[in-house]
gemmi code that builds the backbone of each chain (N, CA, C; Angstrom):
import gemmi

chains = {
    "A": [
        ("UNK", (34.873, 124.502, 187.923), (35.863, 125.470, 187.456), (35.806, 126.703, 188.337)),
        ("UNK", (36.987, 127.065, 189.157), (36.997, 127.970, 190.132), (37.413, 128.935, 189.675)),
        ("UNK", (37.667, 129.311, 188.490), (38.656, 130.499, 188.102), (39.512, 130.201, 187.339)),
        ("UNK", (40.523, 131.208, 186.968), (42.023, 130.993, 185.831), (43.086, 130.459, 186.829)),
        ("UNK", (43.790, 129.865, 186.531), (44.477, 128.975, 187.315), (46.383, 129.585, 186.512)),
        ("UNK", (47.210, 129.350, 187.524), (48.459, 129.750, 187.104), (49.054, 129.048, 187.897)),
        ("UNK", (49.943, 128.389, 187.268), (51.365, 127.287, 187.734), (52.692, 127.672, 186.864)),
        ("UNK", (53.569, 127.853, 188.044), (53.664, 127.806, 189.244), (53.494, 129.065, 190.251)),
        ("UNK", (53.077, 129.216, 191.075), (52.617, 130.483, 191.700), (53.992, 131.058, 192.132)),
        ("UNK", (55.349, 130.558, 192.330), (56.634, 131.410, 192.477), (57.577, 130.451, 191.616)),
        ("UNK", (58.584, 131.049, 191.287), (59.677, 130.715, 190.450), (60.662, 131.197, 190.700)),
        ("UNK", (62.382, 130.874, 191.014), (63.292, 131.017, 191.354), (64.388, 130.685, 190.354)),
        ("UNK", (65.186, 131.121, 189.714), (65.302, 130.791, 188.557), (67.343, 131.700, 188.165)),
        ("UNK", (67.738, 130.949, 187.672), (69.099, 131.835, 187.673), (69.031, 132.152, 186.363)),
        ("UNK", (69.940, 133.468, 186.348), (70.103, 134.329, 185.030), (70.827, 133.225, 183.890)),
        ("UNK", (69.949, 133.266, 182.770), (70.235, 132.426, 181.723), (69.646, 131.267, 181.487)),
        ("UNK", (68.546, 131.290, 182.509), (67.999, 129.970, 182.357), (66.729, 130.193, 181.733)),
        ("UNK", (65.926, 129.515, 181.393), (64.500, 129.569, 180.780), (63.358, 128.991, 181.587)),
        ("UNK", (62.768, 129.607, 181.394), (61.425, 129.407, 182.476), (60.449, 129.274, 181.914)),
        ("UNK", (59.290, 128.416, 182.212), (57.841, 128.408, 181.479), (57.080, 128.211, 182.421)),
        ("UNK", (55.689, 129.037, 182.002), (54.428, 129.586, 183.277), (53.307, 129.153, 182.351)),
        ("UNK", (52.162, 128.243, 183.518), (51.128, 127.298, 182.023), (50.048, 128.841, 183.183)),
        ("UNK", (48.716, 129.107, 182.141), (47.726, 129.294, 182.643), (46.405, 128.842, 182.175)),
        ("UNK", (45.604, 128.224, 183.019), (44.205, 127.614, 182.235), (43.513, 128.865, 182.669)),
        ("UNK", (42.598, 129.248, 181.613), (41.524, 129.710, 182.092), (40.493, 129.245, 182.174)),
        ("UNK", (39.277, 130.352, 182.591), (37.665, 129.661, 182.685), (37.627, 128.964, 181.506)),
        ("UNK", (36.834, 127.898, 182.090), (36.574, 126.844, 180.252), (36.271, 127.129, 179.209)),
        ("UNK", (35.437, 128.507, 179.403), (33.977, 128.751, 178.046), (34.856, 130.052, 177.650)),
        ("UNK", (35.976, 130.379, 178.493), (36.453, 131.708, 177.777), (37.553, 131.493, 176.583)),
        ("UNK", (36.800, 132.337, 175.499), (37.790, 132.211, 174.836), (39.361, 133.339, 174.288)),
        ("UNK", (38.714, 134.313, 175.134), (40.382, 135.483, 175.065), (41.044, 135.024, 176.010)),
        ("UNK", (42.061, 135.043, 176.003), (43.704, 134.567, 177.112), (44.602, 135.805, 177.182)),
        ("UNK", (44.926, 136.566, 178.152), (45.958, 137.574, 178.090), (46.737, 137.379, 178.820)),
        ("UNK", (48.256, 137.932, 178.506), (49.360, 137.967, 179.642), (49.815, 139.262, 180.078)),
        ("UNK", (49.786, 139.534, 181.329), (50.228, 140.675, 181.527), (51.559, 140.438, 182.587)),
        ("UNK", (52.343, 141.464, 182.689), (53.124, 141.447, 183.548), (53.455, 142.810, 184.820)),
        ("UNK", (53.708, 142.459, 185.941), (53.029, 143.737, 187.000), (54.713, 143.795, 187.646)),
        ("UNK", (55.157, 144.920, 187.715), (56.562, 145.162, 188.800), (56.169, 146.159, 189.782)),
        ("UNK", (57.183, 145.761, 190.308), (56.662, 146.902, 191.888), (56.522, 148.426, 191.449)),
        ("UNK", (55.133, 148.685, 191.971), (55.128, 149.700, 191.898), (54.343, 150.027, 190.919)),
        ("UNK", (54.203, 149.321, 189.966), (53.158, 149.405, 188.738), (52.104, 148.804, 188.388)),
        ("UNK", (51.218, 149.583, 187.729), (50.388, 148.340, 186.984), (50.618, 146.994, 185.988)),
        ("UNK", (49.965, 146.422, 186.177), (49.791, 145.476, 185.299), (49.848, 145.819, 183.719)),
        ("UNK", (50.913, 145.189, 182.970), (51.428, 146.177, 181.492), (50.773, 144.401, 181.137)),
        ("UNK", (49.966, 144.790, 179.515), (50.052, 144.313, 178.823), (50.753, 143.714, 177.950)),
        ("UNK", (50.563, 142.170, 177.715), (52.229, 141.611, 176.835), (51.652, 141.191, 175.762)),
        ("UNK", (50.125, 140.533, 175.549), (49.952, 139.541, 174.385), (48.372, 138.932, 175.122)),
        ("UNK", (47.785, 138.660, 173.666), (46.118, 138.169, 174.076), (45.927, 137.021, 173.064)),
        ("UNK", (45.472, 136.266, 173.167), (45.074, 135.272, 172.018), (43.277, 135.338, 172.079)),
        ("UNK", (43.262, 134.989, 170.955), (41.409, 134.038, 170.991), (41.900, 132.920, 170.324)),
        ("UNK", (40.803, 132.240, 171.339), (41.253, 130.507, 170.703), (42.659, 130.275, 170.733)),
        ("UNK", (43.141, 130.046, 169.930), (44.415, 129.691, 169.364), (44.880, 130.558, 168.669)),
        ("UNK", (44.521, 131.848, 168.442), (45.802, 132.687, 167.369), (46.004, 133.396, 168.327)),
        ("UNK", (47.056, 134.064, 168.250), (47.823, 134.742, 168.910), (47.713, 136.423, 168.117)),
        ("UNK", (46.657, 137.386, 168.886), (46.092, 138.129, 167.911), (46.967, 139.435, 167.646)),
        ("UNK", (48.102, 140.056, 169.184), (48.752, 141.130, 169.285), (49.598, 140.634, 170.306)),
        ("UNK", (50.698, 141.538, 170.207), (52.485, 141.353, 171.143), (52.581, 142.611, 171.273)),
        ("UNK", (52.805, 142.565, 172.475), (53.658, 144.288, 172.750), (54.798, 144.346, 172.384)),
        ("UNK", (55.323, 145.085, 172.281), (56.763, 146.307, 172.014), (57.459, 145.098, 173.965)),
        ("UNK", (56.961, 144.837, 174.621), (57.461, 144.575, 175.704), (57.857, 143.218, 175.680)),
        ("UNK", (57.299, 142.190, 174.677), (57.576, 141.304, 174.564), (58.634, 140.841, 173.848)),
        ("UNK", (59.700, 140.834, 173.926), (60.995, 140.577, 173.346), (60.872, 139.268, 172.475)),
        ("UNK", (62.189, 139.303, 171.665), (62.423, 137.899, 170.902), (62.364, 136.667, 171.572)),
        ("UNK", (62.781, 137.049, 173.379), (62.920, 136.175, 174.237), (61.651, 135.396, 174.706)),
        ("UNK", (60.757, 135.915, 174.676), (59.538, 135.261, 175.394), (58.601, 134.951, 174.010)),
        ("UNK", (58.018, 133.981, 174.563), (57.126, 133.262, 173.268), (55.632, 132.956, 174.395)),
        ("UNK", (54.339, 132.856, 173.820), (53.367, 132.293, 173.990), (52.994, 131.579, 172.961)),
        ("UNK", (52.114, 130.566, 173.725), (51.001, 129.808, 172.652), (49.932, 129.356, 173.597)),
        ("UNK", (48.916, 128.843, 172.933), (47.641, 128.575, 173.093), (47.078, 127.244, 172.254)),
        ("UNK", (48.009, 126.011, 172.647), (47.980, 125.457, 171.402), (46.681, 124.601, 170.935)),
        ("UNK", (45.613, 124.398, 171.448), (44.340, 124.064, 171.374), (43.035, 125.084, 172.064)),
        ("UNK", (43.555, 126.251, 172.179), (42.768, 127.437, 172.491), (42.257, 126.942, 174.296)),
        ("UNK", (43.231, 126.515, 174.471), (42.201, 126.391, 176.286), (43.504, 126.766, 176.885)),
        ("UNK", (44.228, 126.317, 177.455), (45.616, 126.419, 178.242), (46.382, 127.365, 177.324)),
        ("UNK", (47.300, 127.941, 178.310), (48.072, 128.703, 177.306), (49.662, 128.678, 178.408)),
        ("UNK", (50.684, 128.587, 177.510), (52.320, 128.730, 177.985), (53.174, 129.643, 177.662)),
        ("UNK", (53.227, 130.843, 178.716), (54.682, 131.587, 178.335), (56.026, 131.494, 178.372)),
        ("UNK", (57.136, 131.192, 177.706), (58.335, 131.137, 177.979), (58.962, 132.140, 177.863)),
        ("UNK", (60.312, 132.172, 178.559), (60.938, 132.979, 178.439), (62.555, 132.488, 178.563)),
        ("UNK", (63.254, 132.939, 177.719), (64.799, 132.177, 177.150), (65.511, 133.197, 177.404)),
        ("UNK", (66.336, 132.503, 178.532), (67.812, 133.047, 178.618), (67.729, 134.216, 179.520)),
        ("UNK", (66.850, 133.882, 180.346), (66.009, 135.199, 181.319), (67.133, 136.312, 182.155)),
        ("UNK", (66.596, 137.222, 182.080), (67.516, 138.058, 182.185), (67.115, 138.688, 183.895)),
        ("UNK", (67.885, 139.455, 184.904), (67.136, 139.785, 186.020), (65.903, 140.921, 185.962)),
        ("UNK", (66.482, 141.828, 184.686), (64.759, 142.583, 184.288), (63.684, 141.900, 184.407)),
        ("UNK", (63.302, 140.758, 184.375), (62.691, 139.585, 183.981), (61.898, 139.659, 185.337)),
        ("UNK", (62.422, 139.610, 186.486), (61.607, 139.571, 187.740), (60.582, 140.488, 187.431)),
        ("UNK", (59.311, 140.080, 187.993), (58.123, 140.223, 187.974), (57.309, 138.968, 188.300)),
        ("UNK", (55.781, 139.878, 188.297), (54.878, 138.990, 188.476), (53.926, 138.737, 186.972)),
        ("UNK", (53.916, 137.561, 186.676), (53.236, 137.641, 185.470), (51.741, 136.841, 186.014)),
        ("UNK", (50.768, 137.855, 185.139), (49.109, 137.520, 185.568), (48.930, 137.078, 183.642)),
        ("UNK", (47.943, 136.362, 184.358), (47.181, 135.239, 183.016), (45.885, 136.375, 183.524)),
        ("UNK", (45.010, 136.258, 182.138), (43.482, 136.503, 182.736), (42.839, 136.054, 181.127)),
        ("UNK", (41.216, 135.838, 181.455), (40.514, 135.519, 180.159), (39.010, 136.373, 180.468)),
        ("UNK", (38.574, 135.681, 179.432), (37.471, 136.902, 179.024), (36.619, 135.930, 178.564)),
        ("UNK", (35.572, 136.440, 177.946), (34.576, 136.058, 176.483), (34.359, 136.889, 175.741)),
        ("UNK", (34.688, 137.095, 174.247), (34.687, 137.499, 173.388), (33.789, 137.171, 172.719)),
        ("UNK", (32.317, 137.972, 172.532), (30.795, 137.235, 171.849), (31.234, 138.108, 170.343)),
        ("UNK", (29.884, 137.723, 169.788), (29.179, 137.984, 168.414), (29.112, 139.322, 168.867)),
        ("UNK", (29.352, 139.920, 168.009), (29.391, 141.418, 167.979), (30.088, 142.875, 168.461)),
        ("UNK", (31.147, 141.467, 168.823), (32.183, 142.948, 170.033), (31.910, 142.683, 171.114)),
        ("UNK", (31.234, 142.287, 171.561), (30.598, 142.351, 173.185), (31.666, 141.891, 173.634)),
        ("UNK", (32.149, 142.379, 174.979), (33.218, 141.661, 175.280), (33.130, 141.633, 177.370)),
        ("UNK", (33.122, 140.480, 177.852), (33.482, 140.241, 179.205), (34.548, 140.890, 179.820)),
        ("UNK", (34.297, 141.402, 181.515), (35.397, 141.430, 181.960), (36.570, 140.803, 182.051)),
        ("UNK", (37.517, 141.334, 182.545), (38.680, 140.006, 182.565), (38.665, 139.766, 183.744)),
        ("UNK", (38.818, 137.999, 183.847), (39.132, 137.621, 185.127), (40.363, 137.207, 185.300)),
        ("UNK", (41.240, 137.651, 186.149), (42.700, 136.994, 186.320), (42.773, 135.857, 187.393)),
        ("UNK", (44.297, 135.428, 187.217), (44.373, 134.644, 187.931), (45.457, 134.816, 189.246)),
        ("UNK", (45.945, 133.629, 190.177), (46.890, 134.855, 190.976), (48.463, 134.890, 191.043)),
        ("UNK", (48.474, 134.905, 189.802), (49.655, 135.210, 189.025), (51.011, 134.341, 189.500)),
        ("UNK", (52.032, 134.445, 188.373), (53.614, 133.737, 189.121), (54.241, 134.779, 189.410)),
        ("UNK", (55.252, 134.573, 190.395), (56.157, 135.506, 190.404), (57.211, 135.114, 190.602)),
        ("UNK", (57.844, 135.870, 189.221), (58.938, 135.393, 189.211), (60.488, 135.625, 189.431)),
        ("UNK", (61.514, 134.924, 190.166), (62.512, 136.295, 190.638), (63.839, 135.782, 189.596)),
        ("UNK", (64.841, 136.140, 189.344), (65.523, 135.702, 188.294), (66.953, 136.280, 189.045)),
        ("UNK", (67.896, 135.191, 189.497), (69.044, 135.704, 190.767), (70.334, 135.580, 190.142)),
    ],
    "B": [
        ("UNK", (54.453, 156.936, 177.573), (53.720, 157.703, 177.218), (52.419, 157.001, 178.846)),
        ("UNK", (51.953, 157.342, 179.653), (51.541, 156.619, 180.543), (49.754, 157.046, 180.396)),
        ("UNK", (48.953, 156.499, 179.694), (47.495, 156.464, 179.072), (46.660, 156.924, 180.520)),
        ("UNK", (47.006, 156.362, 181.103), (45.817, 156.246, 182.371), (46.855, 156.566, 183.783)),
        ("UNK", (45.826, 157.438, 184.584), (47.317, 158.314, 185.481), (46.092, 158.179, 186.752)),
        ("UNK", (47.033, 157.485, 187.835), (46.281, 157.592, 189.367), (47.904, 158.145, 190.325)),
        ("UNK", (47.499, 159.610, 190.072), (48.532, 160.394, 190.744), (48.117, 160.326, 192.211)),
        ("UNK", (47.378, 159.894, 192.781), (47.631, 159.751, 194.582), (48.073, 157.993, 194.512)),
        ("UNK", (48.989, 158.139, 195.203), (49.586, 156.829, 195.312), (48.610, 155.961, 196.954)),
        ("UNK", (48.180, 156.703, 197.487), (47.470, 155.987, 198.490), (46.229, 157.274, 199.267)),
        ("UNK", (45.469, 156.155, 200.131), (44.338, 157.055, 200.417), (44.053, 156.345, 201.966)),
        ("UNK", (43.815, 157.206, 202.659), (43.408, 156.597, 204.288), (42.001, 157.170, 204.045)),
        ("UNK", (40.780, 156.499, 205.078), (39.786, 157.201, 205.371), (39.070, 156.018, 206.456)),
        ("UNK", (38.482, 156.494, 207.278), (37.698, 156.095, 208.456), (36.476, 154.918, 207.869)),
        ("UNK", (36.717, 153.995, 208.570), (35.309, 153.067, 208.760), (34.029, 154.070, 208.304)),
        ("UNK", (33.529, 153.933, 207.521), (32.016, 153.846, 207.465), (31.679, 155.462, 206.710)),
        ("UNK", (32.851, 155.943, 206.634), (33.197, 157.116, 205.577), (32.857, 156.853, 203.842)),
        ("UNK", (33.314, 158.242, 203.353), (33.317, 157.898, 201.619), (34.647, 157.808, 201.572)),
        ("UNK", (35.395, 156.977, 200.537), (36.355, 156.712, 199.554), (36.158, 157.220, 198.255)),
        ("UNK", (36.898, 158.138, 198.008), (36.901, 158.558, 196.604), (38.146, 158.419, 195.825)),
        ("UNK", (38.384, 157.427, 195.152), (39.606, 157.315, 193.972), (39.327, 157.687, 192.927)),
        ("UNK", (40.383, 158.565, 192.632), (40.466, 158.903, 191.070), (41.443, 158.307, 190.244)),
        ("UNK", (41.056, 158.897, 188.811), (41.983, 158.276, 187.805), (41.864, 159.088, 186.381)),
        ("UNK", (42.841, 159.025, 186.155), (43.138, 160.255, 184.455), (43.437, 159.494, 183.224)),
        ("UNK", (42.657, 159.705, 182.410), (42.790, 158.988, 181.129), (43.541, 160.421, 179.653)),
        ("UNK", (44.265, 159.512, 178.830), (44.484, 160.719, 177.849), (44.298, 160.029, 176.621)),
        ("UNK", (44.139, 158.563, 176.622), (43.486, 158.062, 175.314), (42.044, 157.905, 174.710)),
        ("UNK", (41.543, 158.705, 174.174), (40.168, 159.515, 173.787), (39.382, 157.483, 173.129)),
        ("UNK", (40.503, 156.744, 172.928), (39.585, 155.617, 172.250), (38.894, 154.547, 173.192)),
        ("UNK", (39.103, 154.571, 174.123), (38.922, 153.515, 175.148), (37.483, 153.465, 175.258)),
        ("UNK", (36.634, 152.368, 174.818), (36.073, 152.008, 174.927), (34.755, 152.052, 176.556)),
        ("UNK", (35.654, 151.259, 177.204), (35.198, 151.183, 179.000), (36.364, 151.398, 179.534)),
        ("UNK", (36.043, 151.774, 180.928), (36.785, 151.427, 181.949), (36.376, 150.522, 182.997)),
        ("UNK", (37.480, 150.326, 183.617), (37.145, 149.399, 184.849), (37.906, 149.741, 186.353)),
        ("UNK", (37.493, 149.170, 187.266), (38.120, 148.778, 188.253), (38.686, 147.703, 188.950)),
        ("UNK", (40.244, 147.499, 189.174), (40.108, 146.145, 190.056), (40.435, 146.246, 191.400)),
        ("UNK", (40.079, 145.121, 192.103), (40.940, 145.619, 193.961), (41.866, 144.380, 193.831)),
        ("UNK", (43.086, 144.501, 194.008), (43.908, 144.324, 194.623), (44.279, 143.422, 195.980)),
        ("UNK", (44.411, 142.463, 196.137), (45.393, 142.153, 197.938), (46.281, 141.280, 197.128)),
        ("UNK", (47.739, 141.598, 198.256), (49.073, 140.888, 198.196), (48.881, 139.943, 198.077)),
        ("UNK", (50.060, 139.337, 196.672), (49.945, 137.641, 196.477), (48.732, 136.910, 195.704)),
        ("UNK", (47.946, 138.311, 195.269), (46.690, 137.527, 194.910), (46.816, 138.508, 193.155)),
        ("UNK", (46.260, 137.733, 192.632), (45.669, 138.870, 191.090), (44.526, 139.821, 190.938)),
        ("UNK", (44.576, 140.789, 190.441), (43.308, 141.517, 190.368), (42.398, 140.993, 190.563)),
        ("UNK", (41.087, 141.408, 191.148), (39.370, 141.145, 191.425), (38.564, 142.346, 190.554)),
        ("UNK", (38.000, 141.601, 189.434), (37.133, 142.943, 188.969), (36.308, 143.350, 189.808)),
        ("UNK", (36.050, 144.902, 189.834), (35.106, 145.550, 190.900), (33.620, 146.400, 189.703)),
        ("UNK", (34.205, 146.950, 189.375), (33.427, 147.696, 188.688), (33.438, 148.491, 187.146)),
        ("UNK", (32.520, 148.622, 186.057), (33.108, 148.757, 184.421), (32.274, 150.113, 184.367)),
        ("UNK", (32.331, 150.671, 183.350), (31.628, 151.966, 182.662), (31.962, 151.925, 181.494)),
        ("UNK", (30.657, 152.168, 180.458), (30.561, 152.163, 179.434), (31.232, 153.919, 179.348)),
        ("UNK", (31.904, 153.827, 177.644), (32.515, 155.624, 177.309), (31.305, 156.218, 177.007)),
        ("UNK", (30.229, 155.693, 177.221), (28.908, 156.291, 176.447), (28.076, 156.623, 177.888)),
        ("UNK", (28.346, 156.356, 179.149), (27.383, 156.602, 180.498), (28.388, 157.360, 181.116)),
        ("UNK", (27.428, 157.547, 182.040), (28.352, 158.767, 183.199), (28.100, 157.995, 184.426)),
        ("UNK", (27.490, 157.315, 184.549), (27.312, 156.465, 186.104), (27.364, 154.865, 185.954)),
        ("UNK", (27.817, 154.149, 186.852), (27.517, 152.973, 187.092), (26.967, 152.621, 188.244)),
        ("UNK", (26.157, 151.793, 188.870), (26.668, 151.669, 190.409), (26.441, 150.555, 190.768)),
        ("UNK", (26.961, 149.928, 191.528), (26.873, 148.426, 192.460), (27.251, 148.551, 193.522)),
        ("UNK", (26.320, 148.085, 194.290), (26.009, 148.457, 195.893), (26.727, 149.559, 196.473)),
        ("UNK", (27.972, 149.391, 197.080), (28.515, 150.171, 198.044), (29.380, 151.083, 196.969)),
        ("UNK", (29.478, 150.411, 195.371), (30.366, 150.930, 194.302), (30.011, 151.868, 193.264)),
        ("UNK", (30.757, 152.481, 193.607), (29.697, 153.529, 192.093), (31.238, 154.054, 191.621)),
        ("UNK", (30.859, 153.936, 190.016), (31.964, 154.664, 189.274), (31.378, 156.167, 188.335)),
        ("UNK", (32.169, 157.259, 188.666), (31.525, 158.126, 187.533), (32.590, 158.508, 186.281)),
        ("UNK", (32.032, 158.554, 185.650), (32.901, 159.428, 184.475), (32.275, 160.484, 183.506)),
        ("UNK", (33.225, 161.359, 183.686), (33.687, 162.641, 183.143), (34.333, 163.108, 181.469)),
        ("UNK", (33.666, 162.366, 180.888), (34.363, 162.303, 179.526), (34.780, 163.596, 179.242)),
        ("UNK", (34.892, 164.866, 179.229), (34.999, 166.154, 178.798), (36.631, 165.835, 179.508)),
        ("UNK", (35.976, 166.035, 180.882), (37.627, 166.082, 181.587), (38.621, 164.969, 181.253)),
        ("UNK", (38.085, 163.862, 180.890), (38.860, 162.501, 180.949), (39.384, 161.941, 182.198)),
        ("UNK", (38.529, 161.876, 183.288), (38.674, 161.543, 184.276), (37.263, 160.621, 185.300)),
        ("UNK", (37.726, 160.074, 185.794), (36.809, 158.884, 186.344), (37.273, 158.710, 187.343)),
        ("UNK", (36.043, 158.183, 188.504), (36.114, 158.085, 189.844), (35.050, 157.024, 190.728)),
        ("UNK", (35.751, 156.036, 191.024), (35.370, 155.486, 192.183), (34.727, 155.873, 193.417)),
        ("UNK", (33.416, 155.429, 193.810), (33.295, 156.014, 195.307), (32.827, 154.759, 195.848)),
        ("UNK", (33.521, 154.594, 197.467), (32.865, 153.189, 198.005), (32.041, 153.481, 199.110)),
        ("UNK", (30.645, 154.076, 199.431), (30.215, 153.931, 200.630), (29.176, 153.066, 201.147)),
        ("UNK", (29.070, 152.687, 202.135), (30.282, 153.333, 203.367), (31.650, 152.482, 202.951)),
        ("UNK", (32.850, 152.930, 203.702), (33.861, 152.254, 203.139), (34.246, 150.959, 204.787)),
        ("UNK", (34.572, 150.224, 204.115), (34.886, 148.955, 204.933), (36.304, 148.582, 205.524)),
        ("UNK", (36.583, 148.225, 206.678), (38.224, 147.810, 206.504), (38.507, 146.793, 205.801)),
        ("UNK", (37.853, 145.919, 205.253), (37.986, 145.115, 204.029), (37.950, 145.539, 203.080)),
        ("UNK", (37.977, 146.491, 203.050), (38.025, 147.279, 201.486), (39.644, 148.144, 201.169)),
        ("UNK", (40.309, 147.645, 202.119), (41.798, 147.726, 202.097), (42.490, 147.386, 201.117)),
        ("UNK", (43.065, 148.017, 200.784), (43.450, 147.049, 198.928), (44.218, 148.048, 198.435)),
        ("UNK", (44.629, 147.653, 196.749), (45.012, 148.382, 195.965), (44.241, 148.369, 195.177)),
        ("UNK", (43.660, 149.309, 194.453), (42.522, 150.011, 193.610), (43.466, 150.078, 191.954)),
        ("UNK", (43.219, 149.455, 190.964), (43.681, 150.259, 189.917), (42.544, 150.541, 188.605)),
        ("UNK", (43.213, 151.450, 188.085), (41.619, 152.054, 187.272), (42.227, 151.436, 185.625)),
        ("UNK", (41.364, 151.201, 184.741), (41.732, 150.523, 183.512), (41.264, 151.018, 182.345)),
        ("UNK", (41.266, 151.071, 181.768), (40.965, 152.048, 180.295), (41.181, 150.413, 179.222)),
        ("UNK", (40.161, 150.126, 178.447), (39.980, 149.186, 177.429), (39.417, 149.474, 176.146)),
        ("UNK", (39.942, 149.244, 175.065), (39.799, 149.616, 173.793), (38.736, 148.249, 173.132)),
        ("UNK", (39.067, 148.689, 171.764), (38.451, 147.475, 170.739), (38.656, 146.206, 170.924)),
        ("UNK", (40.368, 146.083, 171.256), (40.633, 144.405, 171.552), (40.384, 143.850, 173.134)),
        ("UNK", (39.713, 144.973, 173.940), (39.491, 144.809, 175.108), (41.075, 144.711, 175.834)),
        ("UNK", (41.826, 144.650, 175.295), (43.266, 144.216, 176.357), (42.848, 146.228, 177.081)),
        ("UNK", (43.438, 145.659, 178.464), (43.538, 146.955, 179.358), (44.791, 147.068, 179.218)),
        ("UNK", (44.956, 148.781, 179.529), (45.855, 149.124, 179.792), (45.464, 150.294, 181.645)),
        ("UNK", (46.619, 149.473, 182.463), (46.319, 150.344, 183.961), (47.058, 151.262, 184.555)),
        ("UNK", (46.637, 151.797, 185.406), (47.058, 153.385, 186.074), (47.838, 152.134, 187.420)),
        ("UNK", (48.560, 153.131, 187.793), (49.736, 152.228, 188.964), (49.042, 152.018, 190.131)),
        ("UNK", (47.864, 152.236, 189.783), (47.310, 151.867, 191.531), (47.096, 153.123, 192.865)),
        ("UNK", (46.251, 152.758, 193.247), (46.138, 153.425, 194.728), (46.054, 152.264, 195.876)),
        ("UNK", (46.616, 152.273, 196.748), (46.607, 151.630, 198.015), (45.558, 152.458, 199.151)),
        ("UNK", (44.332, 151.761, 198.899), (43.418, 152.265, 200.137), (43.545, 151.380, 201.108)),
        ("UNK", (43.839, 152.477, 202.782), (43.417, 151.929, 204.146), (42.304, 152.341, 204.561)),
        ("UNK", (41.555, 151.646, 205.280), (40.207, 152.411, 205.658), (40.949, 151.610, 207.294)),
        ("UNK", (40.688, 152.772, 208.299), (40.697, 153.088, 209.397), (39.443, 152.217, 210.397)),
        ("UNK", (39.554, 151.266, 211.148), (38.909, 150.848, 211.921), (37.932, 152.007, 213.047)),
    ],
}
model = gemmi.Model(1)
for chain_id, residues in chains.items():
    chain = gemmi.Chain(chain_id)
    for i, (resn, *xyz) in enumerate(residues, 1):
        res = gemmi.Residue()
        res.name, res.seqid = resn, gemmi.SeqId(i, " ")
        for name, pos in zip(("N", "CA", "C"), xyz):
            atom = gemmi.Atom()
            atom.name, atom.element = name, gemmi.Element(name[0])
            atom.pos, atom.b_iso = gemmi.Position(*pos), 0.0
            res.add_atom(atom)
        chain.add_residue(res)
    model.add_chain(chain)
structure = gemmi.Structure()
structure.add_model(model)
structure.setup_entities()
């Protein structure tokens, strides 16, 4: 296991169409986050799971985009009816979340990017 | 409302010099911070964390300090490397650990 992994690493995609981005992370980790990065900015937070629940959503995450995590290892973002705001780069990253709060850095992965024409 | 503020957008400095990046925090809950570096096409690389409870970290060429009074924290890389070319962003992490990041600095270090 080399790291968090993200497919597809670019995406081309016309306005109105729907798109889905898988990311595995490290095996033993069990937090999953999605973030999304535009020029010029940092990396904004969208949504984190442990395991399989899906624990918080940003204000950024619209009706349009959905995640899941559906056996707590892989996780899939979609996004419906994509709009050209939509371009960006979206980063996966995971963690470990122990007994007591303790919590791992995040490791990301090297993200999709996606352009929406 | 922008939590974490890296108002120099880039930084030059000479081979084998100090690098000093900063970064401004205004959310009093954050837990740690961090650092990541940056290169095109690629995803963040964690570099370096600080507990809200220490004032120093350091790993090798990396040292982070923080300033809790001021709410401000700083990177230093020496000596600095031309591989150490990158974009720098500083991170502020709470209870659920999700970060929230400052827009980055783009360091050149000068051959």
């Amino acid at each position: 296991d080399t790291g968090v992994s993200q497919n597809p690493r670019h995406k081309i995609t016309k306005r109105g169409q729907n798109v889905t981005f898988r990311c595995d992370p490290i095996s033993e980790h069990n937090r999953l986050y999605w973030y999304r990065q535009t020029l010029g900015q940092g990396p904004e937070f969208l949504t984190y799971f442990q395991n399989e629940a899906q624990l918080e959503k940003s204000r950024l995450l619209s009706d349009r985009f959905s995640a899941e995590r559906p056996k707590g290892s892989f996780s899939t973002l979609e996004i419906q009816r994509t709009e050209q705001g939509d371009s960006a780069m979206y980063l996966c990253a995971s963690s470990i979340y122990g007994q007591g709060g303790t919590n791992t850095e995040a490791f990301f992965g090297q993200g999709t990017r996606l352009t929406v024409v | 409302d922008q939590q974490v503020k890296q108002n120099s957008p880039s930084l030059s400095v000479q081979e084998g010099r100090i690098s000093i990046l900063n970064c401004d925090y205004t959310n009093s809950m954050f837990d740690y911070f961090l650092w990541y570096k940056k290169y095109p096409a690629e995803g963040p690389t964690f570099l370096i964390s600080i507990s809200s409870i220490k004032d120093k970290n350091e790993d090798g060429r990396f040292t982070v300090f923080l300033n809790k009074s001021a709410k401000h924290l700083s990177l230093h890389i020496v000596p600095s490397q031309p591989g150490d070319s990158a974009v720098y962003f500083c991170a502020g992490a709470g209870a659920n650990s999700k970060l929230t990041f400052g827009k980055g600095i783009t360091l050149s270090v000068r051959p």
